[in-house]
N, CA, C and O atoms as a MOPAC input file, in Angstrom:
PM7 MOZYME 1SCF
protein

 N      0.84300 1    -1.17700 1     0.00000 1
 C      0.00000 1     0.00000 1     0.00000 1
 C      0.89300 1     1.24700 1     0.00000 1
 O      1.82300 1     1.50600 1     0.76300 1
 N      0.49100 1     1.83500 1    -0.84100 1
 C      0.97700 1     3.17900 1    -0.90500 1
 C      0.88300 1     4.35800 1    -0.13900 1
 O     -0.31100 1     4.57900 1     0.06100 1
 N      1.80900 1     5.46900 1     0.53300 1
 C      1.18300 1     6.49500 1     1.37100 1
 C      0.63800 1     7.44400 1     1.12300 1
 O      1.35700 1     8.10400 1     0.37300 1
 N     -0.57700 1     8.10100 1     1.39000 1
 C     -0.87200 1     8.88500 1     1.72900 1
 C     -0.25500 1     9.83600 1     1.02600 1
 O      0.94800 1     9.87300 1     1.28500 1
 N     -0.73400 1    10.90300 1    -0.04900 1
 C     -0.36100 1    11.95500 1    -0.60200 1
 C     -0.57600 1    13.48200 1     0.37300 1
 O      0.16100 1    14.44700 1     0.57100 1
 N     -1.67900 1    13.19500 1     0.73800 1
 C     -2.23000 1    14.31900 1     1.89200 1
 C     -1.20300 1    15.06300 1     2.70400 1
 O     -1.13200 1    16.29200 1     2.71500 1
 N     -0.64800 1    14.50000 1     3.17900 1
 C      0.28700 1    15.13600 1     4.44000 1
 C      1.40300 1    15.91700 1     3.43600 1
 O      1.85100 1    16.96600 1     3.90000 1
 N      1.92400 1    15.47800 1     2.01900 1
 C      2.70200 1    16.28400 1     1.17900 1
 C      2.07600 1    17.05600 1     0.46500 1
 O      2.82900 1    17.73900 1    -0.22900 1
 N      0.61600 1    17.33300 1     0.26800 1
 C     -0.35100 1    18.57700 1    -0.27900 1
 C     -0.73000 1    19.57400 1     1.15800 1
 O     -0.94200 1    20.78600 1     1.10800 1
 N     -0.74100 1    19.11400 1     1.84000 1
 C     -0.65400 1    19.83300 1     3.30000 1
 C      0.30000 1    20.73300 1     3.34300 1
 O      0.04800 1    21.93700 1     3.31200 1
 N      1.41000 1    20.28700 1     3.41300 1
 C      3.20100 1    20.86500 1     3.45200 1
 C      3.03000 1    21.75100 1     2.75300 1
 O      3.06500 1    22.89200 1     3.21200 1
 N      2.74400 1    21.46900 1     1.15200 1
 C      3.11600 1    22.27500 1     0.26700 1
 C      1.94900 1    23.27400 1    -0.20000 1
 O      2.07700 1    23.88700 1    -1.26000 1
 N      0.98600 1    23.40800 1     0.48100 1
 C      0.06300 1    24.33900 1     0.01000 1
 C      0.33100 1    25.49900 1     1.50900 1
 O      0.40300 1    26.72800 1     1.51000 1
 N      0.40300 1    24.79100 1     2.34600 1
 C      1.13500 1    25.62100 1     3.49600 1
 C      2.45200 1    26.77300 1     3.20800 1
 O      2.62400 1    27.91700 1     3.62800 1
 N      3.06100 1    26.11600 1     2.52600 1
 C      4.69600 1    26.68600 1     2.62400 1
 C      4.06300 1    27.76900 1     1.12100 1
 O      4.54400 1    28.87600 1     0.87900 1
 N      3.25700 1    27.30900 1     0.52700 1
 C      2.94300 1    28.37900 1    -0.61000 1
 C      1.97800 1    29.29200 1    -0.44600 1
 O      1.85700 1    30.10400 1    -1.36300 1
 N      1.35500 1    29.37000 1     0.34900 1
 C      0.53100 1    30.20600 1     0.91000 1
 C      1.33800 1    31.48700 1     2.10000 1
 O      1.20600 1    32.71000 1     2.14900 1
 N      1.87800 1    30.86200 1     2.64500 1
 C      3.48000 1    31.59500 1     3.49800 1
 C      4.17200 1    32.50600 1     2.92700 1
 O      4.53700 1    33.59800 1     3.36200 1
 N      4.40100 1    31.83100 1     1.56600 1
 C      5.48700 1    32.44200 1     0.47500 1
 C      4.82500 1    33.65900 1    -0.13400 1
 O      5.49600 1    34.60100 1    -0.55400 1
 N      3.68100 1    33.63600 1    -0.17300 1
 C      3.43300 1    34.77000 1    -1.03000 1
 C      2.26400 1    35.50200 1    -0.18100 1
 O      1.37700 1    36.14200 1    -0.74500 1
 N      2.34000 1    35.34800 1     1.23800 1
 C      1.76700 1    36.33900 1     2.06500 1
 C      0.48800 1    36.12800 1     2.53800 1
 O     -0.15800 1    36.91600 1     3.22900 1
 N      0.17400 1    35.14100 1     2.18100 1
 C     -1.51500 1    34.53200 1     2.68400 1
 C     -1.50300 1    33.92600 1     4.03300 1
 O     -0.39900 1    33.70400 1     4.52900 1
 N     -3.01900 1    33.50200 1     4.98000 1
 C     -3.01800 1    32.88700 1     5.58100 1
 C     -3.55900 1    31.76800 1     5.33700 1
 O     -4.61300 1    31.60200 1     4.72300 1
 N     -2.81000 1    30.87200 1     5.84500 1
 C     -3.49000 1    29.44400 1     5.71200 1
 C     -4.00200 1    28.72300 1     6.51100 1
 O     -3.38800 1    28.42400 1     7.53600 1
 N     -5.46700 1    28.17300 1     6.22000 1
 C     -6.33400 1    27.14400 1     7.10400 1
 C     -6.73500 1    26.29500 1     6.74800 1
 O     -6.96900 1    26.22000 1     5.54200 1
 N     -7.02500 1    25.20000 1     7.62400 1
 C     -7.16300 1    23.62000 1     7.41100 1
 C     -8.51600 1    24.12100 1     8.45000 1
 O     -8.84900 1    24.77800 1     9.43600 1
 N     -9.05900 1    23.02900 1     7.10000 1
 C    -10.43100 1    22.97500 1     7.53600 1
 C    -10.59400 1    21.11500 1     7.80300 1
 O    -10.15200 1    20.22100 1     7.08200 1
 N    -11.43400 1    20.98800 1     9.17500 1
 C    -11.02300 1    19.91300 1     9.64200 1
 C    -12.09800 1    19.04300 1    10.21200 1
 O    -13.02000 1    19.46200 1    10.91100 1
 N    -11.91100 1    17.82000 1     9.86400 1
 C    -13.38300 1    17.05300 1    10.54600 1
 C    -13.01800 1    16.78900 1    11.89800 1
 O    -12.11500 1    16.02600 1    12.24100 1
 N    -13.83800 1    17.52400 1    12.73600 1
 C    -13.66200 1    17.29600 1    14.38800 1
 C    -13.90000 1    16.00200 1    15.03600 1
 O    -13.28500 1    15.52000 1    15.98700 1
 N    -14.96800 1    15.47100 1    14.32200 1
 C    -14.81900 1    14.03800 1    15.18600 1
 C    -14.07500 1    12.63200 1    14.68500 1
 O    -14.25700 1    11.50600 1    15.14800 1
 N    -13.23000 1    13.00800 1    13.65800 1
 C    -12.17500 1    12.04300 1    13.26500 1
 C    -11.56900 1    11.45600 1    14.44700 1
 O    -11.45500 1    12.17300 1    15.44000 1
 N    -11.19200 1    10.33800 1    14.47900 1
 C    -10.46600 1     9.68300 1    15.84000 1
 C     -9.12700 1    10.39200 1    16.17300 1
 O     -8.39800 1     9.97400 1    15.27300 1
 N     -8.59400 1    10.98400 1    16.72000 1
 C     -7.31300 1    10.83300 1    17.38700 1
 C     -7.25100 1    12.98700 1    17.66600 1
 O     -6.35400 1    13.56800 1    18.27800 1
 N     -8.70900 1    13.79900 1    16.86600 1
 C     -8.73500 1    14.99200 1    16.53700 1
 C     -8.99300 1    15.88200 1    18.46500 1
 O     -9.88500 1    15.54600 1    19.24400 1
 N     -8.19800 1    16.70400 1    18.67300 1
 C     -8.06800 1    17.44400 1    19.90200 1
 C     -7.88500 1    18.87700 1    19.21500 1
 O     -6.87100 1    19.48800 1    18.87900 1
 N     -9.34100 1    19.20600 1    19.12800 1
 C     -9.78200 1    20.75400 1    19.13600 1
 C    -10.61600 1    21.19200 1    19.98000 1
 O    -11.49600 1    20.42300 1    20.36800 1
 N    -10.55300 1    22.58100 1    20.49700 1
 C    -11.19700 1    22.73200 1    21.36400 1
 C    -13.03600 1    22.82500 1    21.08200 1
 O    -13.45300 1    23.83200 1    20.51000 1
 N    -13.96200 1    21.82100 1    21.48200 1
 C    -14.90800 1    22.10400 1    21.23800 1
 C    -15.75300 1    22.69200 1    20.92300 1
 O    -16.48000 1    22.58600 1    19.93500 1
 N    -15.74600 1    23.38700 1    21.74800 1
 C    -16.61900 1    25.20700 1    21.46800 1
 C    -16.84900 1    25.37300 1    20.81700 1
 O    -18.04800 1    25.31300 1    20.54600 1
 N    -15.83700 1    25.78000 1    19.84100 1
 C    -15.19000 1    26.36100 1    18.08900 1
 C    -15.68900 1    25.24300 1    17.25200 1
 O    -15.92300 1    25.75400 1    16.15600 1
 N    -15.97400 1    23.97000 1    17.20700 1
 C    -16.74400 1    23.25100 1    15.65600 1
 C    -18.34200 1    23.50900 1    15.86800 1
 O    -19.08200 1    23.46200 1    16.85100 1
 N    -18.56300 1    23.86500 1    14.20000 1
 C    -19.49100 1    23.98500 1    14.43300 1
 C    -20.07800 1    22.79100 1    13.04000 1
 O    -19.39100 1    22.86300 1    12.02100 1
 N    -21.00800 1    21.99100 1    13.01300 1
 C    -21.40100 1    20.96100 1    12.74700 1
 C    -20.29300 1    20.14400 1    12.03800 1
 O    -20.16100 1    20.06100 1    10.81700 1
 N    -19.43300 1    19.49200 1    13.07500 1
 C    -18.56100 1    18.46100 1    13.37200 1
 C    -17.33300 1    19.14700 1    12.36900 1
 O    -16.35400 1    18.43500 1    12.15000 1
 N    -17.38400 1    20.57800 1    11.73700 1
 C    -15.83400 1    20.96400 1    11.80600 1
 C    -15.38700 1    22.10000 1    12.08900 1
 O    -16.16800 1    22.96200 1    12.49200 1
 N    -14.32300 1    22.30600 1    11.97600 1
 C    -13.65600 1    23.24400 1    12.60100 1
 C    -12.54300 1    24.35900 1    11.38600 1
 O    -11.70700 1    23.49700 1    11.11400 1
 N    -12.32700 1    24.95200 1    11.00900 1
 C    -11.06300 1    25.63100 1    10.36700 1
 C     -9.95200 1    26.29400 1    10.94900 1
 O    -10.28400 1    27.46600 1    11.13100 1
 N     -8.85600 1    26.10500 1    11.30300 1
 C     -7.90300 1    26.69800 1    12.28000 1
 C     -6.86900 1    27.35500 1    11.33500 1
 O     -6.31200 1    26.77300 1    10.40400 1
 N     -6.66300 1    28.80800 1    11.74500 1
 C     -5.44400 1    29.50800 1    10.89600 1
 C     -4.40800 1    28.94400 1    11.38700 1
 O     -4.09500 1    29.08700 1    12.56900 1
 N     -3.51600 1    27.99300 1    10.26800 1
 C     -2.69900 1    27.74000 1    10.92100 1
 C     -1.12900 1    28.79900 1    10.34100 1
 O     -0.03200 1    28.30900 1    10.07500 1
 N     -1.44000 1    30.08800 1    10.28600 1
 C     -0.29700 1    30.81500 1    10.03500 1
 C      0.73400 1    31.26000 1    10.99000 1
 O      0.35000 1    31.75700 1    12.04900 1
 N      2.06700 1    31.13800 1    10.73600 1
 C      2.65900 1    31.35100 1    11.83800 1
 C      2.69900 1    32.34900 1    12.68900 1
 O      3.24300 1    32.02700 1    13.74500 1
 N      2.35700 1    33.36800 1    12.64500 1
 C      1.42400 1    34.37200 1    13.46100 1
 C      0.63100 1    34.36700 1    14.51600 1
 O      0.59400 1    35.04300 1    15.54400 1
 N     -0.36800 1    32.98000 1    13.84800 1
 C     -1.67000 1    32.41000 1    14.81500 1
 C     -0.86600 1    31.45800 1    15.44900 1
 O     -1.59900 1    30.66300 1    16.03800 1
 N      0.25700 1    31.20100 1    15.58000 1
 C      0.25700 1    29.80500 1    16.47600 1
 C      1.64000 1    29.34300 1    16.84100 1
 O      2.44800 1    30.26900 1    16.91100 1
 N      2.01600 1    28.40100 1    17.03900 1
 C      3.19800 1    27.98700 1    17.83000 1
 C      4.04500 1    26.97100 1    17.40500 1
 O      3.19400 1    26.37500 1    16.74600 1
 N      4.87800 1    26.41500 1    17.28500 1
 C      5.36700 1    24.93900 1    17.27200 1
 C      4.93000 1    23.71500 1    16.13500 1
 O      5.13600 1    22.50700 1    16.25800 1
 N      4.31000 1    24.37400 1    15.07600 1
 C      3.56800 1    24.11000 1    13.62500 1
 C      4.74500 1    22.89800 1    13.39100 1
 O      5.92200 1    23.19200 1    13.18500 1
 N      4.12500 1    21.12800 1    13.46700 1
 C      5.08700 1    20.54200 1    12.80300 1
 C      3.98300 1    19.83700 1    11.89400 1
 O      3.09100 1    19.01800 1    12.11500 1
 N      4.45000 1    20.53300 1    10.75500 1
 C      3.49400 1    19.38800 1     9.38800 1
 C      4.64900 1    17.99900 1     9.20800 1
 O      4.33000 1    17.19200 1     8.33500 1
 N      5.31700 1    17.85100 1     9.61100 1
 C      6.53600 1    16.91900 1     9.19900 1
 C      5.87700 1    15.65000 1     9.48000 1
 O      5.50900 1    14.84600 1     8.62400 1
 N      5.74500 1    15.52000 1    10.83300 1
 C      4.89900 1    14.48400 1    11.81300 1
 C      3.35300 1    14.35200 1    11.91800 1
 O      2.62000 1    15.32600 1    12.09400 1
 N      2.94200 1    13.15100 1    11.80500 1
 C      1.18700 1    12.52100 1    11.90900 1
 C      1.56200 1    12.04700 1    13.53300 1
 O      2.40300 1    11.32800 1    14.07200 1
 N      0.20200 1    13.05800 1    14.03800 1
 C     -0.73000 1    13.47900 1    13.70500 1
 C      0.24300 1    15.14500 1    13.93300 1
 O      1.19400 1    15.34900 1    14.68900 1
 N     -0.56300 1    16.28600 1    12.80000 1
 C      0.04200 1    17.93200 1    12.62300 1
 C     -0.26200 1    18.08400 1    14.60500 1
 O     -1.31300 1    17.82900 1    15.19300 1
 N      0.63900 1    18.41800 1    15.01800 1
 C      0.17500 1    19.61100 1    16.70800 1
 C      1.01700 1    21.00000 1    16.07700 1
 O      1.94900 1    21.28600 1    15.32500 1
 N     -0.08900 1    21.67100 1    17.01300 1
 C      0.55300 1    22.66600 1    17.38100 1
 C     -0.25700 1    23.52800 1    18.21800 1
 O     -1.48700 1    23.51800 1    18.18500 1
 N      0.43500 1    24.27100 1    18.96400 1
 C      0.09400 1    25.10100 1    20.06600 1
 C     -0.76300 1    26.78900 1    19.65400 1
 O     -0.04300 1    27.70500 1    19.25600 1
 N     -2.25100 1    27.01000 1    19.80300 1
 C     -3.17200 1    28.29400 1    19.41500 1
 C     -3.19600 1    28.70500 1    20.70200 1
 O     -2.78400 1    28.23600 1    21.76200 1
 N     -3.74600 1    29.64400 1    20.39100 1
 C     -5.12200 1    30.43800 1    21.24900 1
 C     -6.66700 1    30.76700 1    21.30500 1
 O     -7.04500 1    31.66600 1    20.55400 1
 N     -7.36000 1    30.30600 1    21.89900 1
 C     -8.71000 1    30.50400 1    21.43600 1
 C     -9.31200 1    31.11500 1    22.84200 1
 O     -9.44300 1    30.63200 1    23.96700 1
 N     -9.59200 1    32.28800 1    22.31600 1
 C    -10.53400 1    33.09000 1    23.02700 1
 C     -9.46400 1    33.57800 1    24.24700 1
 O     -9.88200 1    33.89700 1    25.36000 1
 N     -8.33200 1    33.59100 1    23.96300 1
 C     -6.96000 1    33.89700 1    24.99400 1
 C     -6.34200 1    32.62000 1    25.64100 1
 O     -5.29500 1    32.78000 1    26.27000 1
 N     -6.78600 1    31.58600 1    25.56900 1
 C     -6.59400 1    30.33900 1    26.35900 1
 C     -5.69800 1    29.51300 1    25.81100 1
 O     -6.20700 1    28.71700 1    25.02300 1
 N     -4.69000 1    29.43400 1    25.93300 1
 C     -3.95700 1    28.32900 1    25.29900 1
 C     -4.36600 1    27.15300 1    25.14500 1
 O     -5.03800 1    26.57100 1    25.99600 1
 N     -3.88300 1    26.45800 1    23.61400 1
 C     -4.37200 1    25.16100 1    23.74700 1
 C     -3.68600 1    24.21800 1    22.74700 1
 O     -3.41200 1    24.53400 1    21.59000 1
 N     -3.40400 1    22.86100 1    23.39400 1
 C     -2.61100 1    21.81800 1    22.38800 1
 C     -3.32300 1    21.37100 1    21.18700 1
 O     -4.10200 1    20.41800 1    21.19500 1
 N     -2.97300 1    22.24800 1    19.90300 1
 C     -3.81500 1    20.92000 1    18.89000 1
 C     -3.35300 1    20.11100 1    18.42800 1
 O     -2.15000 1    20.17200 1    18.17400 1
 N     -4.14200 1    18.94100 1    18.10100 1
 C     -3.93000 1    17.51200 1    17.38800 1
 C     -4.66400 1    17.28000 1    16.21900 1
 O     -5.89200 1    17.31200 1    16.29200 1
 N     -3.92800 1    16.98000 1    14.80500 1
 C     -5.08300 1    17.27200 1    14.14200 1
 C     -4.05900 1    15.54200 1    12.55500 1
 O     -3.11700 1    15.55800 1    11.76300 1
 N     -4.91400 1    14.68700 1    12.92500 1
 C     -3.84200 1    13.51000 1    12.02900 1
 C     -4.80000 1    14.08900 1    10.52800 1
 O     -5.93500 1    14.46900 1    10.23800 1
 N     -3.39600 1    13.82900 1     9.85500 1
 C     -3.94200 1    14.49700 1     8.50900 1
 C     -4.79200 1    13.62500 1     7.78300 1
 O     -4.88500 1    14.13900 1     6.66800 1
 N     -5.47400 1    12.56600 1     7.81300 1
 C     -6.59500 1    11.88400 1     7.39700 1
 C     -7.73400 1    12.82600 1     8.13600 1
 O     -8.75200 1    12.71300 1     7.45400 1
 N     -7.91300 1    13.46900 1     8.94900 1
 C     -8.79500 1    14.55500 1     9.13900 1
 C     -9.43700 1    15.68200 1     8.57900 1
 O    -10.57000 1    16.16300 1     8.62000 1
 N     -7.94400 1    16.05800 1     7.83500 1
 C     -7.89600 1    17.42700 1     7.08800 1
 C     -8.80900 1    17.00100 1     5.68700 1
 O     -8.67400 1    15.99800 1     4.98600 1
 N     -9.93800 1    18.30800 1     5.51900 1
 C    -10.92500 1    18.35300 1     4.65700 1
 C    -10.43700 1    19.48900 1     3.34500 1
 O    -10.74200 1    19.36700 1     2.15900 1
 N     -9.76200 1    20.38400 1     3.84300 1
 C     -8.98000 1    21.47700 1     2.99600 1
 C     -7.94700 1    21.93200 1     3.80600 1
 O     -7.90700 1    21.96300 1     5.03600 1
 N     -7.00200 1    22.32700 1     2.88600 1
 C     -6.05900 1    23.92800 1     3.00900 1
 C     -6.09700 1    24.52700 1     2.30500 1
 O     -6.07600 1    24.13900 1     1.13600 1
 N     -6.18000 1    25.93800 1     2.68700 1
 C     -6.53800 1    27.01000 1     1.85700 1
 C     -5.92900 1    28.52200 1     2.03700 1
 O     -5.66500 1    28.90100 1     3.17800 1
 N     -5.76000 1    29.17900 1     1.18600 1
 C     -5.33600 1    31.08500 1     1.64800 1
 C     -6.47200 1    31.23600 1     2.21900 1
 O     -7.35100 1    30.45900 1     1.84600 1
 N     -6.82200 1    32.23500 1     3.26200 1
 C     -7.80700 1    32.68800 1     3.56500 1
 C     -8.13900 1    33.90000 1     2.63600 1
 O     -9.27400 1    34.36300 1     2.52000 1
 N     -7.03200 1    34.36500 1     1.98600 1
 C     -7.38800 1    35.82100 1     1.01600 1
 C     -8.06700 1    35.47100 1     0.18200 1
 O     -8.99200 1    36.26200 1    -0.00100 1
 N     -8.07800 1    34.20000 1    -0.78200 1
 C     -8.23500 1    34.27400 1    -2.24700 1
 C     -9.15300 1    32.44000 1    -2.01600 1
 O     -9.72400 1    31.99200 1    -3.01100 1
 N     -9.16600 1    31.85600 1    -1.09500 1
 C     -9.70000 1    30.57100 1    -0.86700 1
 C     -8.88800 1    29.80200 1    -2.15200 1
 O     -9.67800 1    29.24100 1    -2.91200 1
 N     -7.88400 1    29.71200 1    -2.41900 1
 C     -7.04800 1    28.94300 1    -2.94300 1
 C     -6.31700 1    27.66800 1    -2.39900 1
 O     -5.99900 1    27.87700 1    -1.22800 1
 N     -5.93000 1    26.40500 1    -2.83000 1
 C     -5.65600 1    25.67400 1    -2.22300 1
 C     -6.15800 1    24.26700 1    -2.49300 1
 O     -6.67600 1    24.17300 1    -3.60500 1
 N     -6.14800 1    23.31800 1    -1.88800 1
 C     -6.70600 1    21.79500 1    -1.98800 1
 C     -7.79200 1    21.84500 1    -1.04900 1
 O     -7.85300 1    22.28900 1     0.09700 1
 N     -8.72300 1    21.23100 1    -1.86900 1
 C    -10.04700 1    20.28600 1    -1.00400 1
 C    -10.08500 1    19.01200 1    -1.17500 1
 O    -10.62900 1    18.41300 1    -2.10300 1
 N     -9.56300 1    18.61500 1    -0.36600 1
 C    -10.11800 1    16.68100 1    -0.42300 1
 C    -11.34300 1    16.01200 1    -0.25500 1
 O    -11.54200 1    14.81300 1    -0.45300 1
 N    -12.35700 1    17.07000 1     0.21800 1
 C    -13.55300 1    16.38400 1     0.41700 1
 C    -14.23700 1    15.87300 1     1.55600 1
 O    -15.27100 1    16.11000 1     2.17900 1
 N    -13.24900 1    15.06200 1     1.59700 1
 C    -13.95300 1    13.80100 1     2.52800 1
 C    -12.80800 1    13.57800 1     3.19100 1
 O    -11.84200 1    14.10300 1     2.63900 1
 N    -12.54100 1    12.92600 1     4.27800 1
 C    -11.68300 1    12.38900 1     5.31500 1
 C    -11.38900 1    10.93100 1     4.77300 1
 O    -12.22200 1    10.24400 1     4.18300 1
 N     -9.86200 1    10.48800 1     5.10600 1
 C     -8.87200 1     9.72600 1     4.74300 1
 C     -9.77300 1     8.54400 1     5.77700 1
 O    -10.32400 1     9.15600 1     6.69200 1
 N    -10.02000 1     7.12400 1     5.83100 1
 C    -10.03900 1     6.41800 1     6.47200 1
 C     -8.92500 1     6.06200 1     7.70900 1
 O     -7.71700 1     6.11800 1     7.48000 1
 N     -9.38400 1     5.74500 1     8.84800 1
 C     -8.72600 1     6.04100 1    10.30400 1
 C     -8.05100 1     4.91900 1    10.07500 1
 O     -8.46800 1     3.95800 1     9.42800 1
 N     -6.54200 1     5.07000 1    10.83100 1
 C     -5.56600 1     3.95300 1    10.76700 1
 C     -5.86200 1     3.00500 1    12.12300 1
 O     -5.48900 1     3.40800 1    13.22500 1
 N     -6.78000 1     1.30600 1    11.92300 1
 C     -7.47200 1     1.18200 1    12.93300 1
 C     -6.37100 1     1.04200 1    14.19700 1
 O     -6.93800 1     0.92400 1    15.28300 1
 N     -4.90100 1     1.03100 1    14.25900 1
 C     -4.84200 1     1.16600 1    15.40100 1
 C     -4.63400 1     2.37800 1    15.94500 1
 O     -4.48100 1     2.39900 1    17.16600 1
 N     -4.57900 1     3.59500 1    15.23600 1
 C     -5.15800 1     4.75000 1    16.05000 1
 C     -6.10200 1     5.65300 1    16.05900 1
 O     -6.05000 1     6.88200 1    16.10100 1
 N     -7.32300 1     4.61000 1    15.99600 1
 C     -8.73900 1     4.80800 1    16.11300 1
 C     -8.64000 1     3.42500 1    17.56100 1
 O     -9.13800 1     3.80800 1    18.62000 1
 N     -8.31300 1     2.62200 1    17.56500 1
 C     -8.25800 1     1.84600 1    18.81900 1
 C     -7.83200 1     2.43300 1    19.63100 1
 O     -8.53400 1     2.32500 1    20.63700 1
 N     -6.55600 1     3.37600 1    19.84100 1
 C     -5.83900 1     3.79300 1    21.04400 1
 C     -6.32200 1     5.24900 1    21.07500 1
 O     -5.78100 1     6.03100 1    21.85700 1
 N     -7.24000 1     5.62500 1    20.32600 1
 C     -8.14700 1     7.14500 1    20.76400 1
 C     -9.22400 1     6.50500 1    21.47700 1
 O     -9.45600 1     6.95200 1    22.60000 1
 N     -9.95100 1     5.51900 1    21.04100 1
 C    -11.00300 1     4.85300 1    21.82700 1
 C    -10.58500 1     4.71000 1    23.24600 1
 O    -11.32400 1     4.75600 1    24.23000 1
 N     -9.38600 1     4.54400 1    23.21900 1
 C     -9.32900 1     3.79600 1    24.95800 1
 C     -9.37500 1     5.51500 1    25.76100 1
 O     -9.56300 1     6.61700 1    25.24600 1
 N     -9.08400 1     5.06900 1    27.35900 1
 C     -8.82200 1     5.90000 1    27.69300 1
 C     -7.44300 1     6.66600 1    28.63700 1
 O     -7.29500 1     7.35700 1    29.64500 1
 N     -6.46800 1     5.91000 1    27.37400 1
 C     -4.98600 1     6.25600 1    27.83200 1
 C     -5.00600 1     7.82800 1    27.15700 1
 O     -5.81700 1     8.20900 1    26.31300 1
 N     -3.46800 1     8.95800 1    27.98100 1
 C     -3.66500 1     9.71400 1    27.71500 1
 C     -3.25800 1    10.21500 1    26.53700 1
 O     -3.19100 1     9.22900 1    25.80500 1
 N     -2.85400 1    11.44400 1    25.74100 1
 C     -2.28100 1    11.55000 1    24.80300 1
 C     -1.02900 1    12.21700 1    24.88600 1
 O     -0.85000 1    13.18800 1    25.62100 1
 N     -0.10900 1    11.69600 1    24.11200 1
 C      1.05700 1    11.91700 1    24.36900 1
 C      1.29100 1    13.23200 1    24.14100 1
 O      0.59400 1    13.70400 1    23.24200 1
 N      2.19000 1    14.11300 1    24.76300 1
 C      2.46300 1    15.07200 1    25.09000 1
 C      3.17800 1    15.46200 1    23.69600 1
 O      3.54600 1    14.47100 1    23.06600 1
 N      3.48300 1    16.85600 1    23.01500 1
 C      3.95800 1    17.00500 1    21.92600 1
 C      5.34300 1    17.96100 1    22.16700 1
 O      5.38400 1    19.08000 1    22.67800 1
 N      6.27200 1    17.28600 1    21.72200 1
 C      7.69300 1    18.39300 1    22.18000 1
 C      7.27000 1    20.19100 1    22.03300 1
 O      6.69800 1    20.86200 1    21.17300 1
 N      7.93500 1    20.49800 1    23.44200 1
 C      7.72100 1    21.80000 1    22.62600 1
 C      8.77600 1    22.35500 1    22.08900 1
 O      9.85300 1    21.77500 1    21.95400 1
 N      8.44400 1    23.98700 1    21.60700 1
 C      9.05800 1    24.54300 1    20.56100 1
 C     10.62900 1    24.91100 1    21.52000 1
 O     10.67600 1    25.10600 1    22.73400 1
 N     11.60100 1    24.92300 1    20.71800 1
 C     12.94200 1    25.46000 1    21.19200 1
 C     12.65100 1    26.78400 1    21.88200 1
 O     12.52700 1    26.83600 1    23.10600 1
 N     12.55400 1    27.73800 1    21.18500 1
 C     11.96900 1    28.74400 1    21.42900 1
 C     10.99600 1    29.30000 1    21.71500 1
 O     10.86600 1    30.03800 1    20.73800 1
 N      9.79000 1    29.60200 1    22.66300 1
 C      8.57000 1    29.42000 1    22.61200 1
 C      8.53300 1    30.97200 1    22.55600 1
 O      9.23700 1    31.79200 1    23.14700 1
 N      7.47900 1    31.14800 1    21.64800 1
 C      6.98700 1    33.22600 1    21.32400 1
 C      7.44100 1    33.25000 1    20.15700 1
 O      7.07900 1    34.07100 1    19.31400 1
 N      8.35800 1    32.27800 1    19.95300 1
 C      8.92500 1    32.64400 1    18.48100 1
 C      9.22700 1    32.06000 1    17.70600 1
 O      9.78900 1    31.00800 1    18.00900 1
 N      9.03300 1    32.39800 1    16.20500 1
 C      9.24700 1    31.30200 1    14.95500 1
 C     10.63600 1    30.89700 1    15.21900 1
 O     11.56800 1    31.43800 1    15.81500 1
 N     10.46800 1    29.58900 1    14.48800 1
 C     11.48200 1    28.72800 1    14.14600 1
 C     12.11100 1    28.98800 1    12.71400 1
 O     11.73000 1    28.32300 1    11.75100 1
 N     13.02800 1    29.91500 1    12.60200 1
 C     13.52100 1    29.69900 1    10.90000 1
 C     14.74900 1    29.12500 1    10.59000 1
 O     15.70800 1    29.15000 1    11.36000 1
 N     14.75600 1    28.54800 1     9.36200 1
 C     15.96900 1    28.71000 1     9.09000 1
 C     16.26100 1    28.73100 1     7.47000 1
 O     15.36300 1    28.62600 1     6.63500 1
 N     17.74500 1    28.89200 1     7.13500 1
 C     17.68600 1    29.51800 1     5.24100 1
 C     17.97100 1    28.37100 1     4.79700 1
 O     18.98200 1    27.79900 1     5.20600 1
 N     17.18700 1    27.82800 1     3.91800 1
 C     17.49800 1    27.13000 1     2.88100 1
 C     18.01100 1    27.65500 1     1.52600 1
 O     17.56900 1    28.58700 1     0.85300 1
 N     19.41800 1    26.54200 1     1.20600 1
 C     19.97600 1    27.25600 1    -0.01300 1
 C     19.53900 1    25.98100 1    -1.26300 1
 O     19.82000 1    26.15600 1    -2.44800 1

């Protein structure tokens, strides 16, 4: 079986949306298994989170499931978001970007170990916290 294209249309609609000054959001099915958003905020089972580096913290698209550290409504909060979740990314300026539609089928063993009620693993944090992570690529 082959992987998953998603998580490399993720990356790269991200990093191009960055590049030329947009914000970018993933629009997201909330009750996908393994998904830690703050409730409140979906509203019929999804959610859209800016994930521009501006809005947020510790952004690793590299790793399943995406975390990273927001704010909602001033409150800090850990998100978890496995990219079989993700429904779009998009600019928020121009709604440009990928729609997938529909959600990736859950990998059943982590749809088993969201079912239980062990906790979730904690996500490294950022080296620097307040502040982006850069560095130059040549």
């Amino acid at each position: 079986m082959s992987k998953s294209r998603r998580p490399y249309l993720i990356r790269a609609i991200h990093e191009w949306a960055c590049d030329n000054g947009h914000t970018p959001h993933l629009l997201v099915a909330a009750d996908y298994p393994g998904v830690i958003v703050p409730r409140e905020y979906v509203q019929d089972g999804r959610i859209t989170l800016n994930v521009s580096p501006m809005a947020i913290q510790g952004l690793n698209l590299e790793s399943e499931p995406i975390w990273f550290s927001a704010r909602f409504g001033g409150r800090p909060f850990e998100v978890q978001v496995p990219t079989g979740a993700v429904l779009a990314i998009f600019a928020r300026e121009n709604g440009e970007g990928v729609i997938f539609g529909e959600t990736e089928p859950a990998d059943p063993k982590t749809a088993a170990s969201s079912a239980e009620t062990t906790p979730e693993p904690e996500p490294p944090k950022p080296t620097r916290p307040g502040r982006p992570n850069l560095r130059v690529v040549k």
